[in-house]
C-alpha positions as CSV (number, residue, x, y, z in Angstrom):
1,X,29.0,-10.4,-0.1
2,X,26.9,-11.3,2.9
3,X,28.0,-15.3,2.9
4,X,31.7,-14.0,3.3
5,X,30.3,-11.5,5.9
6,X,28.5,-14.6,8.1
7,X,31.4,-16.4,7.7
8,X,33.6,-13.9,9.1
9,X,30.9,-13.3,12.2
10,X,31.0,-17.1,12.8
11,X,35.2,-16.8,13.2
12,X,35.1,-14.3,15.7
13,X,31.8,-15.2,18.3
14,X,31.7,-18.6,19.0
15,X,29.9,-17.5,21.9
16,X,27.2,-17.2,19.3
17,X,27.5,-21.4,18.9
18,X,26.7,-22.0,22.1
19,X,23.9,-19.4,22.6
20,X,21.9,-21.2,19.7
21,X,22.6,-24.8,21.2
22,X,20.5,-23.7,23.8
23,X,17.8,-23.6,21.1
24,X,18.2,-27.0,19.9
25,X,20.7,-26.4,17.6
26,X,23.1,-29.2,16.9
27,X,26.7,-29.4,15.8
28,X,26.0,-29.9,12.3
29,X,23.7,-26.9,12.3
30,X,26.7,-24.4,12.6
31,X,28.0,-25.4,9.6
32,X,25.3,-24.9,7.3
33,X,23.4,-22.1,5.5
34,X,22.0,-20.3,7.9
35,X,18.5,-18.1,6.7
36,X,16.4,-15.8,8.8
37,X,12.8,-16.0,8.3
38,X,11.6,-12.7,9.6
39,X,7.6,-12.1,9.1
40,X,5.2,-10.0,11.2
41,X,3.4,-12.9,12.6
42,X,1.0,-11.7,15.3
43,X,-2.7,-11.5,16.6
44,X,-2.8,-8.1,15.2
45,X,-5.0,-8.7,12.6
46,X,-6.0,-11.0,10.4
47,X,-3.3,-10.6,7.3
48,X,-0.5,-11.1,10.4
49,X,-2.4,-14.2,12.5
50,X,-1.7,-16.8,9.7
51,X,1.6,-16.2,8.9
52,X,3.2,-18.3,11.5
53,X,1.9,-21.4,9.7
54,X,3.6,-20.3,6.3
55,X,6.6,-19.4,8.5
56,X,6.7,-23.5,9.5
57,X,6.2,-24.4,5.7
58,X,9.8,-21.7,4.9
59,X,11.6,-23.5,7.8
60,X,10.5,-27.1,5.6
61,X,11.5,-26.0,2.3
62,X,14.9,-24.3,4.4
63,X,15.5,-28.2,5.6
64,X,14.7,-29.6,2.3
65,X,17.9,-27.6,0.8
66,X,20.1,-28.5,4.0
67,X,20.4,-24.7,5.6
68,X,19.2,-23.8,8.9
69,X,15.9,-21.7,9.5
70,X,15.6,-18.9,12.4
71,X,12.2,-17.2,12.8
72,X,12.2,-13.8,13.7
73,X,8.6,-11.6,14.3
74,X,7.7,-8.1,14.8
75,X,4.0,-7.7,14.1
76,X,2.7,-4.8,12.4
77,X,-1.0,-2.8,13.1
78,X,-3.7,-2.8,10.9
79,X,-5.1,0.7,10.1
80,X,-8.8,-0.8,9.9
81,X,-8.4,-1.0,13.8
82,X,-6.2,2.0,14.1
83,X,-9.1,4.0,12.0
84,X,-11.4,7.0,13.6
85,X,-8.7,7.6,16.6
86,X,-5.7,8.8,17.4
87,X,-3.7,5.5,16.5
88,X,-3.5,6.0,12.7
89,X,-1.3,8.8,13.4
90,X,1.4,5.7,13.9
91,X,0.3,3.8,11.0
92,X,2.9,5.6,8.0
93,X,5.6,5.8,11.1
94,X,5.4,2.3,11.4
95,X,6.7,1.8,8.1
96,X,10.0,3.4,9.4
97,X,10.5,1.7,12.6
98,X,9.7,-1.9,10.9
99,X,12.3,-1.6,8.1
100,X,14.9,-0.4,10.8
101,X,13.5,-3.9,12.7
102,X,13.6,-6.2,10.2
103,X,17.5,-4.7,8.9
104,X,18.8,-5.1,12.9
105,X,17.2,-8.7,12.8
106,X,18.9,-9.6,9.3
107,X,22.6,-8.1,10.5
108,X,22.9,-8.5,14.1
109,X,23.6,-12.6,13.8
110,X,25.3,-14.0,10.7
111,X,22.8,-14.9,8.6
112,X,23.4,-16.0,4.3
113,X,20.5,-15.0,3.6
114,X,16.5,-14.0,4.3
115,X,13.2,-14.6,4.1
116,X,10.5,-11.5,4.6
117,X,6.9,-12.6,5.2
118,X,4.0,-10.2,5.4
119,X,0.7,-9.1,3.9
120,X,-0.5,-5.6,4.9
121,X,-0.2,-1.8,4.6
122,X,2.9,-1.0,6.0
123,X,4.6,-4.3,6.4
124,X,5.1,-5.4,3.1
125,X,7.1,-1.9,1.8
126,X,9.0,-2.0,5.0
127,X,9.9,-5.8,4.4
128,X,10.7,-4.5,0.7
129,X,12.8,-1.5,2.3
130,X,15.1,-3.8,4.0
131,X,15.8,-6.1,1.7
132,X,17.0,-3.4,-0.7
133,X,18.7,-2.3,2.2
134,X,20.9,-5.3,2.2
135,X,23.4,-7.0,0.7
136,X,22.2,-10.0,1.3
137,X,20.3,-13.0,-1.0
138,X,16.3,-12.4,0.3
139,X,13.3,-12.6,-1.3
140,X,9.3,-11.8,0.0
141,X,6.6,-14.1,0.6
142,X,2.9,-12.6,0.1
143,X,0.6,-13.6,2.5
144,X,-2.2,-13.7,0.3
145,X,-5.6,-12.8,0.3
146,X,-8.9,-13.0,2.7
147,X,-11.7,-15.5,1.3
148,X,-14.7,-13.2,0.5
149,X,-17.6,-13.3,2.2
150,X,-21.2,-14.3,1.3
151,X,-22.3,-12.4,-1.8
152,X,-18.7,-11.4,-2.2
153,X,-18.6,-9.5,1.0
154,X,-15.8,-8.1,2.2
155,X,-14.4,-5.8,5.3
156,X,-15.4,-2.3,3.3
157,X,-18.9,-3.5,4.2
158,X,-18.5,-2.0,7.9
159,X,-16.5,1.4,6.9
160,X,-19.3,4.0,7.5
161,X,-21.9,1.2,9.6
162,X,-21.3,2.2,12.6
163,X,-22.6,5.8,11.6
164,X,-25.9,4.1,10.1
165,X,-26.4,1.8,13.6
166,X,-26.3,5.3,15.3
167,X,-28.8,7.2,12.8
168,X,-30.8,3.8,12.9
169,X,-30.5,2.8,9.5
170,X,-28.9,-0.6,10.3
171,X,-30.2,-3.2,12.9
172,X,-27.9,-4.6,15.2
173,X,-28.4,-8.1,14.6
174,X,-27.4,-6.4,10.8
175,X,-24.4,-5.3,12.2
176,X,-23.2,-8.0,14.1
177,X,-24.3,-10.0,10.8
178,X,-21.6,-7.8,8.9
179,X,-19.2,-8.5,11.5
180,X,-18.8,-11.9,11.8
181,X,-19.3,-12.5,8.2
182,X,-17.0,-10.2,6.2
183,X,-13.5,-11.1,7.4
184,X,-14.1,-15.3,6.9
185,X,-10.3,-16.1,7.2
186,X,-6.9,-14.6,7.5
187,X,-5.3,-13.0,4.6
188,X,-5.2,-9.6,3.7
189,X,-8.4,-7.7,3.2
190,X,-10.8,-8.8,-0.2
191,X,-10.4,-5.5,-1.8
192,X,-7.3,-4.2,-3.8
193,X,-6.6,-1.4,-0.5
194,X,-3.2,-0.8,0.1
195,X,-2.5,-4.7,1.6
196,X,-3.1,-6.3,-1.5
197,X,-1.5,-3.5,-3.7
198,X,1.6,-3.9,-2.4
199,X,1.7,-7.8,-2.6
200,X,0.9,-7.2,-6.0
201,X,3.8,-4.6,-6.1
202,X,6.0,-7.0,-4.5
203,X,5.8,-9.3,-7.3
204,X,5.5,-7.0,-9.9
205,X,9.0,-6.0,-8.9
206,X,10.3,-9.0,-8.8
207,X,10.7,-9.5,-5.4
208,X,8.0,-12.5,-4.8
209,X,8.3,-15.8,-6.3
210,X,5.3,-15.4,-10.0
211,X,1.6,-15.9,-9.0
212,X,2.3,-15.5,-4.8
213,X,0.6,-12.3,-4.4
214,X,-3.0,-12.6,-3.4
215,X,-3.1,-16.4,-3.3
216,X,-6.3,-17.2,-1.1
217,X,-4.8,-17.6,2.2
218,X,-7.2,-20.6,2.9
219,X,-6.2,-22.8,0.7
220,X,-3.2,-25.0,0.5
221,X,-1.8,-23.2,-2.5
222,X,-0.3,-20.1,-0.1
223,X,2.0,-22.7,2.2
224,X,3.5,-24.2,-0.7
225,X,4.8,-20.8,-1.8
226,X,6.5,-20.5,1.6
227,X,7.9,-23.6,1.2
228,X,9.3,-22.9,-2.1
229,X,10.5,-19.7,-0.7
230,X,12.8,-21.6,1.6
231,X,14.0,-23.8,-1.3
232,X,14.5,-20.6,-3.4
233,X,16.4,-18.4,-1.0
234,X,19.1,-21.6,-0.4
235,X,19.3,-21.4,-4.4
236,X,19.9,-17.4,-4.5
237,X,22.4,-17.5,-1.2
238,X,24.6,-20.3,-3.8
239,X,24.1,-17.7,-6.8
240,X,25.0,-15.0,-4.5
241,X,21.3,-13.2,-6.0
242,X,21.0,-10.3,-4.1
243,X,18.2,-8.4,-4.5
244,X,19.8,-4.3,-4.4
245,X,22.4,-5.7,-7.1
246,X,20.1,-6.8,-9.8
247,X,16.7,-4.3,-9.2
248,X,16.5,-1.1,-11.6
249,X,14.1,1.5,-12.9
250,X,12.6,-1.0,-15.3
251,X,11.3,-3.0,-12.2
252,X,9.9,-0.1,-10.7
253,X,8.4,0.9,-14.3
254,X,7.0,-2.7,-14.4
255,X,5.5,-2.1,-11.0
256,X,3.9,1.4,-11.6
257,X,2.5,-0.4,-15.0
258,X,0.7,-3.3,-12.8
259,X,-0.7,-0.4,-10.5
260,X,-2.4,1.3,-12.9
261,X,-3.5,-1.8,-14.7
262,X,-5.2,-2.6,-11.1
263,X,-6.4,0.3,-10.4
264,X,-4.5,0.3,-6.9
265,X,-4.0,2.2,-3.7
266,X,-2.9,6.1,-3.8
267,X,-0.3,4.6,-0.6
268,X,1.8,2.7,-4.1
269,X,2.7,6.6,-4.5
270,X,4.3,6.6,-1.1
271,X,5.6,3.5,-0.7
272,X,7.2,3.0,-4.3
273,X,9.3,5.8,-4.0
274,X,10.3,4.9,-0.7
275,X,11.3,1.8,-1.4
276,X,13.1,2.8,-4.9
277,X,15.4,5.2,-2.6
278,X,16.6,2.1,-1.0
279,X,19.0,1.5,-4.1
280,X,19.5,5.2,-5.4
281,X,16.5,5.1,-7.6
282,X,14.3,8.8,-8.0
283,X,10.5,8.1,-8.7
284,X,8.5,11.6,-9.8
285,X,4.4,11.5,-9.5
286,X,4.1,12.6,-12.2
287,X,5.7,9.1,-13.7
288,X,2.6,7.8,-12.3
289,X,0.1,10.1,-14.0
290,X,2.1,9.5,-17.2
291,X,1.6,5.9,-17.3
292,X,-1.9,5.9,-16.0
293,X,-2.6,7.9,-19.0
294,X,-0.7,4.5,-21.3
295,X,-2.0,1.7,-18.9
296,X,-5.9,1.3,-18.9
297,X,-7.5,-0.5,-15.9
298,X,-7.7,-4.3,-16.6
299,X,-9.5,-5.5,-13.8
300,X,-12.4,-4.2,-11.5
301,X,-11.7,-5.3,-8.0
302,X,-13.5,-3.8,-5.1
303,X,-14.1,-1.5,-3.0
304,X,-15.0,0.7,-6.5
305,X,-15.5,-2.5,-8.5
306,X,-17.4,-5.6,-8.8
307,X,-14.4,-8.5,-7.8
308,X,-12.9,-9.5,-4.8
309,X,-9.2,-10.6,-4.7
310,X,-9.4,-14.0,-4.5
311,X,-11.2,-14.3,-7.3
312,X,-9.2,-12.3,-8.9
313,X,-6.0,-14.4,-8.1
314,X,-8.0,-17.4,-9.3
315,X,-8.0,-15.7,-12.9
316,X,-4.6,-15.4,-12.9
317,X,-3.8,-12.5,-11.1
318,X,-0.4,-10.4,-11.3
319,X,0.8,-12.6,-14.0
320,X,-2.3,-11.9,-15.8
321,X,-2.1,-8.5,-15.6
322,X,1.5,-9.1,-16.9
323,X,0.7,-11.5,-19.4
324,X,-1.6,-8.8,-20.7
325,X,0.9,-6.2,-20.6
326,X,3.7,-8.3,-21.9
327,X,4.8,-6.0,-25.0
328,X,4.8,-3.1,-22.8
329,X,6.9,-4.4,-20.0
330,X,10.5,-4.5,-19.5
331,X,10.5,-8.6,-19.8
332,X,14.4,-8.6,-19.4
333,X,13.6,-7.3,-15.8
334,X,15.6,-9.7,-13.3
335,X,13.6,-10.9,-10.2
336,X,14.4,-12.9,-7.5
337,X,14.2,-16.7,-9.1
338,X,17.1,-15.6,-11.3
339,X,15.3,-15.3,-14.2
340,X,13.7,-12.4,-15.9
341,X,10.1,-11.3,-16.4
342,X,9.6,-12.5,-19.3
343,X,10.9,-16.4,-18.8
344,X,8.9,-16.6,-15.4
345,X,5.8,-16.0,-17.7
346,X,6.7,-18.7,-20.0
347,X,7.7,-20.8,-17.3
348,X,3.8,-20.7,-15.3
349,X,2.8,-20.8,-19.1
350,X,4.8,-24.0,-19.8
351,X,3.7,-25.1,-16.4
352,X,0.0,-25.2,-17.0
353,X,-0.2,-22.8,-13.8
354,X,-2.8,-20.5,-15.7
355,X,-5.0,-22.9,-16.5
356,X,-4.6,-24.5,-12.9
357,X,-5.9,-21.8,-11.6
358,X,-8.6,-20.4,-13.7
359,X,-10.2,-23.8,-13.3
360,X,-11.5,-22.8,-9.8
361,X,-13.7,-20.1,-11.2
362,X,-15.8,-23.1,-12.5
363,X,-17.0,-22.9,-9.3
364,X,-18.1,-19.5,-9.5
365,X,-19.1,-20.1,-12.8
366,X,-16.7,-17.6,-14.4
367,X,-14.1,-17.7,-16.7
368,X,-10.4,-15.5,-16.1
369,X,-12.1,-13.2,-19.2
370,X,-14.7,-12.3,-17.2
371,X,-12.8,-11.0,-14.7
372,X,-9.4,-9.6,-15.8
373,X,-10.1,-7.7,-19.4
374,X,-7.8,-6.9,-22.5
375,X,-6.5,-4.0,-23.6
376,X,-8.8,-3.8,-26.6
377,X,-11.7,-4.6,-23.9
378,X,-10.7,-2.7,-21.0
379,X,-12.8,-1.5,-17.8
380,X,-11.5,1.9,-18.2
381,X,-9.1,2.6,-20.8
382,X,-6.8,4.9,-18.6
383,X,-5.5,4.4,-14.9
384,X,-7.4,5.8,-12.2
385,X,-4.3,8.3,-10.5
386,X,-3.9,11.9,-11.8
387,X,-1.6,14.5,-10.3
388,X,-3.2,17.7,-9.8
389,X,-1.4,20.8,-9.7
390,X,-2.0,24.4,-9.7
391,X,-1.8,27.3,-6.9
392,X,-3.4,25.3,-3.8
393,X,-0.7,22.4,-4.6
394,X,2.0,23.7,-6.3
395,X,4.2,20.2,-6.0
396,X,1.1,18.3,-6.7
397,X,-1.7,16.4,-5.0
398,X,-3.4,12.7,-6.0
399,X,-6.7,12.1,-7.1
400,X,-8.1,8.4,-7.9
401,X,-11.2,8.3,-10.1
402,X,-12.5,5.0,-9.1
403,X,-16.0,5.6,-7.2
404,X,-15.7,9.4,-8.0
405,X,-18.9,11.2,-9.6
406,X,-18.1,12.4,-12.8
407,X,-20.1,15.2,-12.0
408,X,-17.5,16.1,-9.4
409,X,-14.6,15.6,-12.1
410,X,-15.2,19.8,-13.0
411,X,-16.2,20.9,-9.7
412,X,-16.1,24.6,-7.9
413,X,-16.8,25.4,-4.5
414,X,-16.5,27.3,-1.2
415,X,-13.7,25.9,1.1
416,X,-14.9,24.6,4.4
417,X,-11.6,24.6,6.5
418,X,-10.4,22.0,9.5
419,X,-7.1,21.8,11.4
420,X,-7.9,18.2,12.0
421,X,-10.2,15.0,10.7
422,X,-12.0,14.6,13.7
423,X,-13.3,18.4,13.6
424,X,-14.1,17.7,9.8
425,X,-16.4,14.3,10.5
426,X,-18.1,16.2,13.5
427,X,-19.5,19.0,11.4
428,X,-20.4,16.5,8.6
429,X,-22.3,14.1,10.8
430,X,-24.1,17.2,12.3
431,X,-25.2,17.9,8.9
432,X,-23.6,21.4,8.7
433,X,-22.0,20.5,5.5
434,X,-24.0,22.0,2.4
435,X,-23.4,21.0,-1.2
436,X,-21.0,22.7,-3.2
437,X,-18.7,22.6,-0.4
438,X,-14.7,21.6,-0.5
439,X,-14.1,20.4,2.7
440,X,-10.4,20.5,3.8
441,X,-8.2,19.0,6.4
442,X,-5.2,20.1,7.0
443,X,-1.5,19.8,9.2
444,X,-2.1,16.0,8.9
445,X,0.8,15.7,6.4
446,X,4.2,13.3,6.9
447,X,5.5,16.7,9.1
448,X,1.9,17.7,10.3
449,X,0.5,15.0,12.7
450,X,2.3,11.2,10.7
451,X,-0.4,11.3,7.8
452,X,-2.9,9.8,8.7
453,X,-5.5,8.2,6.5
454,X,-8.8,10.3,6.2
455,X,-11.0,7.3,5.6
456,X,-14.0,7.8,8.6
457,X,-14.5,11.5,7.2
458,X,-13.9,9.3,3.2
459,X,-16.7,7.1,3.9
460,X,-18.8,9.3,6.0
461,X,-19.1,11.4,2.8
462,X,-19.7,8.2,0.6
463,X,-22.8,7.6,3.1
464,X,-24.4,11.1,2.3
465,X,-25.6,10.6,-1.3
466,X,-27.0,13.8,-1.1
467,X,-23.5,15.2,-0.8
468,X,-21.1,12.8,-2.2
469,X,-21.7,14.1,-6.4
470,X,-21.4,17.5,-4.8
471,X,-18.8,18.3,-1.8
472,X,-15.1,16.8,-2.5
473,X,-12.6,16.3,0.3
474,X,-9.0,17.5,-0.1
475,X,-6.3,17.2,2.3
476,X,-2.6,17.0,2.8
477,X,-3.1,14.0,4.9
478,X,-3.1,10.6,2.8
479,X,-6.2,7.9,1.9
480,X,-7.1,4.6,2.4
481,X,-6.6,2.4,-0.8
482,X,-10.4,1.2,0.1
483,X,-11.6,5.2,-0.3
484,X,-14.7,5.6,-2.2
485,X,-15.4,9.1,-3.8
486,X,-14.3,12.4,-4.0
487,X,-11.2,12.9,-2.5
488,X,-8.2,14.8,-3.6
489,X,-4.9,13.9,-1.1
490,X,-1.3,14.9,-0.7
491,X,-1.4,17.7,-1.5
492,X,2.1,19.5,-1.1
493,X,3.5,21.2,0.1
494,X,1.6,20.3,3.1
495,X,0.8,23.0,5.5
496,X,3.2,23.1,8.4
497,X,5.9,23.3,5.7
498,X,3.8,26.7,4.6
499,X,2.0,25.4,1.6
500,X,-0.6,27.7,0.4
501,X,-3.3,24.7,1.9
502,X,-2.0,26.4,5.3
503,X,-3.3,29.8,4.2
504,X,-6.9,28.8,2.9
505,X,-9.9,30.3,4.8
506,X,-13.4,29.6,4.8
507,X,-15.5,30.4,1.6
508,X,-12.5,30.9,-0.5
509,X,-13.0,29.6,-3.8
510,X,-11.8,26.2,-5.1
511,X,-12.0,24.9,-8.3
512,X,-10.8,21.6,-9.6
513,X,-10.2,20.4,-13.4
514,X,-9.7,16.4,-13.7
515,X,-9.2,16.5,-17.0
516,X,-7.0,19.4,-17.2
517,X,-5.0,18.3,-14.1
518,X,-5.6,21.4,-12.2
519,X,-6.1,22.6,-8.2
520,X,-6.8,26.1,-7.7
521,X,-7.9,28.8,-5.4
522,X,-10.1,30.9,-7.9
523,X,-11.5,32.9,-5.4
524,X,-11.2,35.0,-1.6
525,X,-14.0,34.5,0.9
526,X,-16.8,33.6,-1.9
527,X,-15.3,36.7,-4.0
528,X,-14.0,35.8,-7.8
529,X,-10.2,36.4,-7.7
530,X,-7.2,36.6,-10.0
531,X,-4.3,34.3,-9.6
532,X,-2.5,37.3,-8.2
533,X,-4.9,38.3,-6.1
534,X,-4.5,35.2,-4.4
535,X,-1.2,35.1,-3.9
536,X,-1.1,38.5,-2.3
537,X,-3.6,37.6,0.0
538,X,-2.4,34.5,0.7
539,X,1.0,36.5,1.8
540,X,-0.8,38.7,3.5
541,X,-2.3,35.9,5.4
542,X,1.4,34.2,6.2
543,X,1.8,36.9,8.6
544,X,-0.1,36.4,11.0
545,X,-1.8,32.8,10.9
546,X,-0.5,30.7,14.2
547,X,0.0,27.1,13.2
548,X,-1.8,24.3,15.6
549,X,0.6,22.7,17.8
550,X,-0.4,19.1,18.3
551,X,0.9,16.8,20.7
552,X,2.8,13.6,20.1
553,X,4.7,10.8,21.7
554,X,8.7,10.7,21.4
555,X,8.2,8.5,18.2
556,X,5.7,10.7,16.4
557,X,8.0,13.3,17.4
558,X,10.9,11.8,15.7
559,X,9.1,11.0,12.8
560,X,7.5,14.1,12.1
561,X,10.7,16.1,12.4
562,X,13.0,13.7,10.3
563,X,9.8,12.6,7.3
564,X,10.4,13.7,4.1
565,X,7.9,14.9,1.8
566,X,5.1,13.1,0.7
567,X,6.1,13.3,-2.9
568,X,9.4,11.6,-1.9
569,X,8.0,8.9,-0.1
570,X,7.6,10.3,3.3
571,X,10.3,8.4,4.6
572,X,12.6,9.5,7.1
573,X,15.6,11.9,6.0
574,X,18.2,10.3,7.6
């Protein structure tokens, strides 16, 4: 166990003593519990800038319970500033190198237990990785969500405005109006992207004291669940509660439940997995389509939807959700306040918490009903993830139906093939994309070039109404969980493995079936074709098509030759 572990470190490095007296540390100190609080504080961006404060109120509620607080940081990036360049290549890496971070920081000094602190993309699963990477009592704090701006705005406002200041379509005083506006405080972003997704799966698995993810970051209700945290953890280092000992499948089932109620991020189907290998634990996709097919969407949060997440927190959010789910879930679940799901419900119930919060949509004038439905009254009575399969993805590929035309839902056309994103958004902004077209991007899988998110070429495609009911976008790369439309990613294998994707020319013939849950080359340059006429030509292809060699720093190198697939996780096989 990891408090006979520190004690053992503290027996055999008193060197260790004296280095932290040189901190401040006093005699008594040594003695005590002593608790990292590791979070990914930084001016990165702002779900990262704030998180130093909530760090200060962990160290208090750490005091309060007589242990000993230690603040560790390594900040994360933000894919919004890493998006339309070469940096997002590092964004799905930096998942990897974090978790290996945040595990040195938690066993290189004798700590009883941890505190992980985080809001964002990558940070919060690789906080999650490590601390079912431990054996050690931890727990996550949520750093909450951005207030919206006016009229609800929010950061998706800018995706694709930089392309309508070029064409002339937006003023600059417009833009600069959009820029100062829709990011109003720190927190993660207002929309239910891959930040606040994974707070919510954070929570949903247990991991995060009830009701932390999404809690506006500007108010004074985020600190206090920092401060609790460092109560909490002193609690679960006594009760020797460690997190890898206690989490099962019926956590991860309870997360993948709350996903699809929320309609979240395609990423969850990266990150889940990833974090569910930590302790031994297999997730398929297609346990995601199955339970998006049970779970209908509860709640229409933006960027496809009409709520932003703070409001949504202020009707209740994940324990909402989980209130409303409550005879589908596994309520005997354990999570990190040592109790199960099902008594930390009736605990906030008991509390008054709900009502608490839902009385600051009075301000809104709104009620919790109007924003988080029931079953019976749903805003879409299944989830919005399907797994495609079929002859172009043969392992799979995702597809989420929020902002997608349902025109598009049965759609055929003539493949328009790129070897990167940045040759694919050229060609569209030139307007040499017609309708009817499936445009791919490929070799930007886990192995390929990181997988990077496609969201300039996404949104590009969402600002061309005259295309975007007509021309989907597949790739083996990996989407934003802001993207709007029709996009079809991950699809596996991914090329440089030699998936069929690999072998797809111009005007060969796509056709995709939503409801049926199929991907398929139907055709050879614009010619109708059997499905063994297109595997034969597809073989015939394999012989002589020359992959693209892209270059890459010593990390990206590492990563790309170690990632598993994406239907694993696309973590590194090590």
């Amino acid at each position: 166990m990891s408090c006979c572990r520190s004690q053992y470190l503290r027996t055999v490095n008193y060197q260790g003593d004296g280095l932290r007296a040189g901190m401040l540390w006093d005699e008594p100190d040594f003695g005590k519990m002593q608790i990292l609080i590791d979070t990914v504080h930084g001016d990165s961006h702002p779900g990262s800038s704030h998180l130093g404060t909530l760090a200060d109120e962990a160290k208090n509620g750490v005091y309060e319970s007589q242990g000993k607080p230690a603040v560790y940081a390594v900040t994360d990036i933000c894919d919004g500033i890493a998006m339309a360049h070469d940096g997002m290549n590092y964004s799905l890496a930096s998942r990897e190198i974090m978790s290996f971070m945040f595990e040195i920081h938690a066993l290189a000094a004798p700590f009883d237990g941890g505190i992980f602190m985080s809001s964002c993309d990558k940070s919060v699963p690789a906080q999650l990785m490590a601390m079912l990477r431990l054996e050690m009592p931890t727990l996550h704090v949520c750093g909450g969500s951005m207030l919206s701006g006016p009229n609800y705005m929010s950061s998706e406002i800018l995706y694709g405005a930089g392309d309508k200041y070029t064409k002339g379509e937006l003023s600059r005083d417009e833009l600069m109006y959009y820029s100062m506006n829709c990011c109003p405080s720190a927190g993660a972003c207002q929309f239910i992207g891959t930040a606040s997704t994974m707070q919510c799966m954070s929570e949903a698995l247990g991991l995060a004291l009830p009701g932390n993810a999404l809690a506006p970051a500007y108010t004074t209700h985020l600190p206090r669940y920092a401060r609790r945290a460092g109560r909490q953890v002193i609690q679960n280092v006594k009760n020797k509660l460690i997190a890898r000992n206690f989490i099962n499948k019926k956590n991860f089932i309870n997360a993948m439940m709350v996903h699809a109620a929320l309609g979240g991020s395609t990423n969850a189907l990266l990150h889940l997995p990833a974090i569910a290998r930590e302790v031994g634990i297999s997730i398929d996709q297609q346990e995601f389509d199955a339970i998006n097919r049970e779970i209908p969407v509860l709640v229409s949060l933006k960027t496809g939807g009409q709520w932003p997440t703070d409001l949504f927190w202020y009707a209740g959010g994940v324990p909402a959700i989980m209130r409303e789910l409550k005879d589908l879930l596994y309520l005997d679940a354990m999570t990190i306040t040592g109790q199960t799901v099902g008594e930390n419900l009736e605990q906030l119930e008991q509390a008054g918490w709900f009502a608490e919060v839902n009385s600051y949509l009075i301000n809104y004038k709104l009620s919790a009903g109007d924003i988080v439905k029931t079953r019976q009254n749903p805003v879409k009575p299944q989830g919005n993830i399907k797994i495609l399969k079929g002859n172009l993805a043969p392992e799979g590929a995702v597809i989420k139906l929020s902002g997608v035309d349902e025109a598009i839902h049965n759609f055929t056309g003539k493949a328009r093939v790129f070897d990167s994103e940045e040759e694919a958004v050229a060609e569209l902004l030139a307007g040499k994309i017609g309708p009817q077209t499936a445009i791919f991007i490929r070799f930007e899988g886990p192995k390929g070039s990181g997988m990077p998110e496609m969201l300039r070429t996404t949104e590009a495609l969402w600002n061309m109404p005259e295309l975007s009911s007509s021309v989907a976008l597949f790739t083996d790369g990996r989407f934003s969980g802001a993207t709007r439309g029709p996009a079809v990613g991950h699809i596996a294998p991914e090329a440089i493995e030699g998936g069929p994707i690999a072998y797809l020319e111009d005007d060969d013939i796509i056709k995709m079936d939503v409801a049926a849950r199929r991907l398929d080359i139907v055709g050879l340059k614009g010619v109708p074709a059997t499905p063994d006429e297109v595997a034969a030509a597809l073989a015939e292809r394999k012989k002589t098509k020359q992959f693209p060699v892209k270059e890459a720093t010593p990390l990206l190198r590492m990563y790309k030759k170690l990632a598993r697939k994406c239907t694993e996780g696309a973590g590194l096989d090590i």
